[in-house]
C-alpha positions as CSV (number, residue, x, y, z in Angstrom):
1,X,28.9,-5.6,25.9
2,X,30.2,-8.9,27.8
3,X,30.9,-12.0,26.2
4,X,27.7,-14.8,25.1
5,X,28.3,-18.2,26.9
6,X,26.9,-21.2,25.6
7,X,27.2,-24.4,26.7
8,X,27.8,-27.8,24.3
9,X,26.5,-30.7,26.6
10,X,25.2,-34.8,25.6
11,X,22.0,-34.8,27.2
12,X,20.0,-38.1,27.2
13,X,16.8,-37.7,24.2
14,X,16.5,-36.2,20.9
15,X,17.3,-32.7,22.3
16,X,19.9,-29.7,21.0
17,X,22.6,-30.1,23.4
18,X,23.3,-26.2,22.7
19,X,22.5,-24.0,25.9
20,X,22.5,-20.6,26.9
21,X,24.7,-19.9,30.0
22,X,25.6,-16.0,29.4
23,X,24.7,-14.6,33.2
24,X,21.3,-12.8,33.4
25,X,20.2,-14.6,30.2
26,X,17.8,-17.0,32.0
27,X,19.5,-20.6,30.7
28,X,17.7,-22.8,28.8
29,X,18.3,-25.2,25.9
30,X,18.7,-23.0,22.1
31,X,15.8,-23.3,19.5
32,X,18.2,-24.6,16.4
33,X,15.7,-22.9,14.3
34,X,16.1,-19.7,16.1
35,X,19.8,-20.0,16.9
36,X,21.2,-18.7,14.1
37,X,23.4,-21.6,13.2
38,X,23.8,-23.4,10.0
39,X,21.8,-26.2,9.4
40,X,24.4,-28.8,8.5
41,X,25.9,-27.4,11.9
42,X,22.4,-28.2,13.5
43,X,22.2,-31.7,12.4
44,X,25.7,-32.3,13.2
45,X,25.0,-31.3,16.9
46,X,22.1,-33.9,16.7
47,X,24.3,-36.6,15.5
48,X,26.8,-35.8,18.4
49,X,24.5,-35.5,21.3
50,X,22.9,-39.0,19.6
51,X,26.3,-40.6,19.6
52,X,26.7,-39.7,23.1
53,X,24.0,-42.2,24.5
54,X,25.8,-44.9,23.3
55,X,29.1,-43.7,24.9
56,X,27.8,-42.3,28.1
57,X,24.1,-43.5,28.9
58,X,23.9,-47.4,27.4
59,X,23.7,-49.9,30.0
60,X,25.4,-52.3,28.0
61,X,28.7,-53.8,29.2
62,X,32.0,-52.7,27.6
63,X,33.4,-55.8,25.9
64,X,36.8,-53.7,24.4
65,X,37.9,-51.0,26.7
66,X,40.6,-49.3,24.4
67,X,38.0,-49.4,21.5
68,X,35.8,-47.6,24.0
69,X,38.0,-45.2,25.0
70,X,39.3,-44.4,21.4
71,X,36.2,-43.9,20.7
72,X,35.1,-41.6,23.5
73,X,38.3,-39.4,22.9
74,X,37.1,-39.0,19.2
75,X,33.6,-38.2,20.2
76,X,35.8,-35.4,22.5
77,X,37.4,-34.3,20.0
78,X,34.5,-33.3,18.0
79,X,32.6,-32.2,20.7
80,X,35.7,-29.2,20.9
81,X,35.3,-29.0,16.8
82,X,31.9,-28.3,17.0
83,X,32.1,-25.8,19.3
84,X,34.6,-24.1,17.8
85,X,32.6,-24.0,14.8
86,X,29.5,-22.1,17.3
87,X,32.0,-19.5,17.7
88,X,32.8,-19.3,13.8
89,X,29.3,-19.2,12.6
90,X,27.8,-16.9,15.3
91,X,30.9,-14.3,15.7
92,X,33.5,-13.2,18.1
93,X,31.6,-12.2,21.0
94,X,30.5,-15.7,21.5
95,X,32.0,-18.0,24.3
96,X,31.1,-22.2,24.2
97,X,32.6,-24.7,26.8
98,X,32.1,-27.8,26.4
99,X,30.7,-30.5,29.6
100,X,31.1,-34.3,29.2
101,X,28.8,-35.9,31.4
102,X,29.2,-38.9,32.9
């Protein structure tokens, strides 16, 4: 059996930024309530993809670039936490990359 692939992404709206990228699996956001993940993980995944429309979707202008970018790494950061956490709670045959979109 091959290795699941999921993908952790900031996408713009109150969506689960969770998606299915295993080959021949048809893509597609995850159903948190069907996804078999934790729900403290689930709203965690909200808050992150939330946070990320005020890092990579505001139209407001950047008045402190290194506060900005500190804060962007950290957002990173957690981004890779949180998939690494995927992995924990849904087992070892499980795969997530994580895309910061611009």
């Amino acid at each position: 059996m091959s290795r699941r692939l999921l993908g952790l992404m900031a996408e713009l709206g109150n969506t689960f930024p969770v998606w299915e990228r295993t080959p021949g699996e048809g893509g597609g956001e995850l159903d948190p309530e069907t996804s078999g993940l934790s729900e403290q993980l689930i709203q965690e995944l909200f808050a992150w993809n939330a946070r990320s429309h005020e890092l990579l979707f505001s139209d407001a202008p950047i008045e402190d670039k290194y506060d900005y970018e500190k804060e962007f790494d950290q957002w990173k950061k957690e981004g890779r936490s949180l998939a690494k956490r995927i992995e924990i709670e849904l087992g070892q045959e499980i795969d997530v990359h994580v895309a910061y979109r611009y």
